[in-house]
C-alpha positions in Angstrom: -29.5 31.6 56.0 -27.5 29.4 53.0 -26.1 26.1 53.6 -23.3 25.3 52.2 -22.8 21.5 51.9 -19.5 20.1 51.3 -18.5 18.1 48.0 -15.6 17.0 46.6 -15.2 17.9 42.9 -13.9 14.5 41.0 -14.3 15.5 37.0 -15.0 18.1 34.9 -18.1 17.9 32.7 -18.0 20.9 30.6 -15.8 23.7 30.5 -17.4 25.9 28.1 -20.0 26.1 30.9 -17.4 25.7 33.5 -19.5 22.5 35.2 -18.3 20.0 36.9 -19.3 17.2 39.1 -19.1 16.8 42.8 -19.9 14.0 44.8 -21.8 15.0 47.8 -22.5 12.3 50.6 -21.9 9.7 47.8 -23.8 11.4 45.4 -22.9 12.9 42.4 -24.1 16.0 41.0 -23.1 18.7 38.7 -21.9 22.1 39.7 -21.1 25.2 38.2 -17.7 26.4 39.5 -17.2 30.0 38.0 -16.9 30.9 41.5 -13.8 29.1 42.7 -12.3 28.5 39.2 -8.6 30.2 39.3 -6.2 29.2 36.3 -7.0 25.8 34.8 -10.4 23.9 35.7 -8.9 20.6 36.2 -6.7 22.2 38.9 -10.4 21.6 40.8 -10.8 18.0 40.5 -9.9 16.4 43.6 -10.5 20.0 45.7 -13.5 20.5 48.1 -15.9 23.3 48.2 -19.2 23.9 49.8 -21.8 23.6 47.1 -25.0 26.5 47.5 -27.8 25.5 44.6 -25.9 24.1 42.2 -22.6 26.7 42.7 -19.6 26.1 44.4 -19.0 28.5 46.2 -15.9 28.6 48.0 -13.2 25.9 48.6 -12.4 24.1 51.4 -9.8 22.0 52.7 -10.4 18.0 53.1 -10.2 18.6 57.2 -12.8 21.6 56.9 -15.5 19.4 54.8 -15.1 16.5 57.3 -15.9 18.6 60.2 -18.7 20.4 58.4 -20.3 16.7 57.2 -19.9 15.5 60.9 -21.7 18.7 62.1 -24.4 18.3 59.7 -25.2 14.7 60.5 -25.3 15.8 64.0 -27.9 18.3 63.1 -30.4 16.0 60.8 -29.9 13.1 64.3 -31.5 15.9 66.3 -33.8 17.1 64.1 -35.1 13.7 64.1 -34.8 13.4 67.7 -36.9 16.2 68.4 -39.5 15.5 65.2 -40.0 12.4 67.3 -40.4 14.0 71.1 -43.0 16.5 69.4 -44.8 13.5 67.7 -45.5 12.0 71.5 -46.0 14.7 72.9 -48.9 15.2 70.4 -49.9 11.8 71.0 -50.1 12.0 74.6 -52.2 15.5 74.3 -54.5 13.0 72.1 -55.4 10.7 75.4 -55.7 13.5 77.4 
């Protein structure tokens, strides 16, 4: 399965190699954006796409990434929410 993160796209960094940079979750990163570039690559900045390895992939709208950050918080609290019933569970098999 690929996981698309969301990022907004706030300057481009090279055009010859049609990169730019997104900030993701504050942080800043550059992404190739062949995939979502029609007409003019500053069109882009200030657009949000979901970024896959470096690529953006597709573009989504500013409500979409919101609900897609949310949801993906909500996924790394219960992660750690079951990381840590596992851990006592081992720890309890341990006094057993």
């Amino acid at each position: 399965m690929c996981l698309g993160i969301p990022g907004q796209i706030v300057e481009i960094t090279d055009p010859a190699r049609m990169a730019a940079m997104a900030e993701v979750s504050g942080v800043r990163r550059e992404v190739n954006v062949a995939c979502v570039a029609e007409g003019p690559l500053e069109g882009l900045i200030g657009q949000w796409a979901l970024i896959h390895v470096g690529f953006a992939m597709s573009l989504i709208d500013e409500e979409e990434a919101a609900k897609t950050l949310d949801a993906l918080r909500d996924l790394g609290e219960a992660q750690e929410a079951l990381e840590q019933m596992a851990a006592g569970d081992a720890a309890l098999e341990g006094r057993a």
